[in-house]
N, C-alpha and C positions, 0 to 999 in steps of 0.2 A: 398763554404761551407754554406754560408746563403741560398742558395734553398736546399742545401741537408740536415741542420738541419730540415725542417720545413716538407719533406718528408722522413720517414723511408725506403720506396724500395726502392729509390736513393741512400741514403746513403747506404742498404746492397749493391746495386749495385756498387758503386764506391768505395767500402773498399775489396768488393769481388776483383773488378781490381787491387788495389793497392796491395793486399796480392799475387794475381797469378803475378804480376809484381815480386815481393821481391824474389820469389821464383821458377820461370821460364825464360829460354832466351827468349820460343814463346810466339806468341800474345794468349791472353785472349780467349779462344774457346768460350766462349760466357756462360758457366754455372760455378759453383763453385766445378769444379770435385776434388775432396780428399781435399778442403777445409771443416776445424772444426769452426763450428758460438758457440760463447761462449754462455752461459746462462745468463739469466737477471740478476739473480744475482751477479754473477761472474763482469759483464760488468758494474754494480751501484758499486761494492767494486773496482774497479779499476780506476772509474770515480774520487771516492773520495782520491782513492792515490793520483791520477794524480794532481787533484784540489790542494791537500796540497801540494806537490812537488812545484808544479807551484808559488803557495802563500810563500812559505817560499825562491824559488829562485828568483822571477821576482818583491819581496816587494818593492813598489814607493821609490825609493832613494830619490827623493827629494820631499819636501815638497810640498802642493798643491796651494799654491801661485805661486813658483816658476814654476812647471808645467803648471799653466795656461798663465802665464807670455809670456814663451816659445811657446806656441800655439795659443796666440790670435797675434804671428808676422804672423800668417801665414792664418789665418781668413776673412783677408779682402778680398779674392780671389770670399768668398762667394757672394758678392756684384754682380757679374756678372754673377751668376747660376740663371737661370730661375726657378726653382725650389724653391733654397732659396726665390725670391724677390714672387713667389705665397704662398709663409710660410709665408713671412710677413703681407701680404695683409688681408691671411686670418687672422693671430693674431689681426690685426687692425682691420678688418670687428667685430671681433666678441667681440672687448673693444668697438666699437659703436663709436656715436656721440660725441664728447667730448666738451660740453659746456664751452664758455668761463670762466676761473677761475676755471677750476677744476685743480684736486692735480691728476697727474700722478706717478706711481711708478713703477719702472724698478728692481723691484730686481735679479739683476743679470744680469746688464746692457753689459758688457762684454767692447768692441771696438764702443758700442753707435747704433749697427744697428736699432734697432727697435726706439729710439731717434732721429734721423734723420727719420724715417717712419714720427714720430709726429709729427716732425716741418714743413714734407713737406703738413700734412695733414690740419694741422691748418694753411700754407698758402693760401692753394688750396681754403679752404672753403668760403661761403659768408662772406664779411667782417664786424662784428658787430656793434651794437652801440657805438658811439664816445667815453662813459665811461666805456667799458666794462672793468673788469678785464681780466688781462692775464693767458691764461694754464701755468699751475708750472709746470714744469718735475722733477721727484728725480730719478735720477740712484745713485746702490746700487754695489758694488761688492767687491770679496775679492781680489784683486788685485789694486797696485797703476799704473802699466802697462793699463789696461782695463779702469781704470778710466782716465786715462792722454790721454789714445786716444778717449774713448769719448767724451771729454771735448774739445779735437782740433778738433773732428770732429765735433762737432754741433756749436762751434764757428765760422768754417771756414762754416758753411752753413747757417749760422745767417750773418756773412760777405759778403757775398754772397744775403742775400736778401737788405744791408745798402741801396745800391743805387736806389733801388725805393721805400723801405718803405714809406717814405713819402708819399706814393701815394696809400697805402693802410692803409684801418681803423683797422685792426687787428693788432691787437699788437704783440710783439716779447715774445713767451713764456720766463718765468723764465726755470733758470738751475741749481739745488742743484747736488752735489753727495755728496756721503759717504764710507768710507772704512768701509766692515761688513764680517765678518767671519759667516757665516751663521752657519755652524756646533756648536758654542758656544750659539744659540737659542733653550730653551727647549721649551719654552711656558707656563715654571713657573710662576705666578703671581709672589712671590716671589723670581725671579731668577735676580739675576746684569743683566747680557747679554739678555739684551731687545732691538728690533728695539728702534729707538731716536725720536721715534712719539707717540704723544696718540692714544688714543683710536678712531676707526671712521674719522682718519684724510684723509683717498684719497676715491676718485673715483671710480678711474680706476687703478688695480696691474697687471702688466704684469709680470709672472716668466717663462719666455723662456730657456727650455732645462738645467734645473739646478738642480732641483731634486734628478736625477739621481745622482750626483755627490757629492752627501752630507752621510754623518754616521749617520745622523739624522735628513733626510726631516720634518717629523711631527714636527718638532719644529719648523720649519721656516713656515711653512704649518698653523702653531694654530696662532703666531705672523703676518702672514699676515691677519688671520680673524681678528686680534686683531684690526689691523689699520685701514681697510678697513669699511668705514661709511655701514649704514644700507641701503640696495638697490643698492648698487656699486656692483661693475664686476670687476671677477680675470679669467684671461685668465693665462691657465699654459700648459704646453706642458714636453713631454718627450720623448727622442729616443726611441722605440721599442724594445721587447727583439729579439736579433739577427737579426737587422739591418742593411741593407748590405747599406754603405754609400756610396761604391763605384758608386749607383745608380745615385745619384746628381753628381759626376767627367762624368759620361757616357752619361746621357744624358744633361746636360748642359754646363759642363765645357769645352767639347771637342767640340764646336759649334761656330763657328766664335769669332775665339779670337788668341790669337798671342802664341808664341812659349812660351812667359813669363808665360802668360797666363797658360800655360797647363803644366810646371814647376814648379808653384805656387799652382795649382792643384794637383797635385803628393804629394808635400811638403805637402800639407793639409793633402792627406789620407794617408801618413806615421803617421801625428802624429797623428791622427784618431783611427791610429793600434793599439797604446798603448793606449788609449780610450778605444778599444775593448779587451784588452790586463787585462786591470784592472777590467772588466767587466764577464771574464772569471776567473778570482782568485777572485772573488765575493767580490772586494774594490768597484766597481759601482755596480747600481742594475738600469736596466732598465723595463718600466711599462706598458703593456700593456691597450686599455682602460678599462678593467674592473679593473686593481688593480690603478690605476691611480686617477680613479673618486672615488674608494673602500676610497683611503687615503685622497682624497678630500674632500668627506663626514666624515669622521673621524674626519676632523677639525674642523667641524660644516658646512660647505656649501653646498647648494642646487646647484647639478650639471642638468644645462639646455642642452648642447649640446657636441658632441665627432666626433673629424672627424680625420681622418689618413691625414698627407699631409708630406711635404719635400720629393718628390718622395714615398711617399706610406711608410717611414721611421720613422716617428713621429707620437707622438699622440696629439692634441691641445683638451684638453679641458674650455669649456667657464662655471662659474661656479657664485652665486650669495651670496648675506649675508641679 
């Protein structure tokens, strides 16, 4: 259905099949003989029944904490998609160099993947001067699930570097998080529900694939210009509209790996479905680059660059203050 939304003759083609299917024992003669094609209009007022039907039967039972809660058990599979780990790469390429003592912020940190990117990148790098200060990380999310595992995961990979630290001059980044319901962010100067930072305080903002998932991105959108100093870099990204995920299960997930492996795969695009699911009763809104960067600049920031990546499914844009 993702290549036949995006082309019209496919789709007449394959709805022609499925109707001479509904209504014939023989195969498909190959044209639409005594098939009736509805009119535009007709086809947009039934789109809209369909839409509300859909919206008033398939309404998020549970809340979006719990929701995410539930789907970042099954997230971490992405660790081993070739696909996901060149997502990351390029998010990291395009937050740049990250000088000793800067203020990183993860809003929307999830299970800590791209947190672990940081720590591996700031170990890799040349190691500084003896006094330098250390990279601060802040992951941000509306889940205490999301938060408890990126906190075991970047501990257990700072554990992981204990026994040869000594032997390198870089220090071990700091690690804040914070519990934030982003949808409670308007961008009101006057509003309670503000990020827990002044004005100008990070670097570098990374909002990875979150967007989408909000009732009111622009408010989280105005409140990271808020934070983000003058000259810093916000790298944000968004799934695509009609996004076929199954992309990254097929060509990465199904590539040398184990039965678990491609089980835990499956598990992922099940729950992916209902992703796409809420996406289709217009509870998500996914962004193309032109409306992506459109709401970027909205906030105030100067958008520098736009590339598609996670198998051709995402859009990363890099963006400045």
């Amino acid at each position: 259905m993702h290549e036949v939304r995006e082309n019209p003759q496919a789709a007449r083609q394959v709805f022609e099949q499925v109707a001479w299917a509904c209504l014939h024992d023989t195969a498909y003669p190959g044209e639409a003989a005594g098939l009736r094609v509805p009119g535009k209009k007709l086809i947009l007022a039934q789109n809209r029944c369909e839409r509300d039907r859909m919206r008033r039967s398939e309404a998020p039972a549970a809340d979006e904490a719990e929701f995410w809660s539930r789907y970042l058990r099954k997230y971490s599979i992405l660790e081993k998609s070739a696909d996901y780990r060149a997502y990351l790469d390029l998010v990291g390429r395009l937050c740049g160099a990250m000088r000793p003592g800067a203020l990183v912020l993860d809003a929307g940190c999830g299970n800590g993947l791209f947190g672990l990117w940081i720590l591996r990148e700031t170990w890799q790098r040349p190691a500084p001067a003896h006094d330098s200060a250390p990279l601060v990380y802040v992951g941000l999310d509306l889940t205490q699930r999301g938060l408890a595992d990126a906190l075991g995961n970047h501990l257990g990979w700072r554990q992981k570097l204990h026994p040869v630290a000594k032997t390198r001059a870089a220090p071990a980044p700091g690690l804040q998080y914070f519990l934030v319901d982003f949808d409670r962010l308007d961008g009101n100067p006057a509003a309670a529900a503000r990020l827990p930072f002044q004005e100008g305080t990070f670097d570098v903002i990374c909002c990875s694939l979150v967007l989408s998932y909000l009732q009111r991105p622009q408010g989280l959108l105005r409140e990271l210009h808020r934070v983000l100093r003058s000259g810093g870099t916000l790298v944000v990204s968004s799934m695509k509209p009609n996004c076929d995920l199954s992309v990254i299960y097929r060509d990465s997930i199904m590539a040398n790996v184990t039965a678990d492996d491609i089980e835990a795969g499956r598990n992922l695009l099940r729950a992916a479905g209902k992703i796409k699911l809420k996406e289709e009763i217009g509870y998500y809104t996914f962004f193309s680059q032109t409306e992506l960067a459109g709401i970027v600049m909205d906030a105030g920031f100067n958008v520098f660059e736009s590339h598609l990546s996670l198998g051709e499914q995402a859009v990363v844009i890099k963006a400045g203050k």
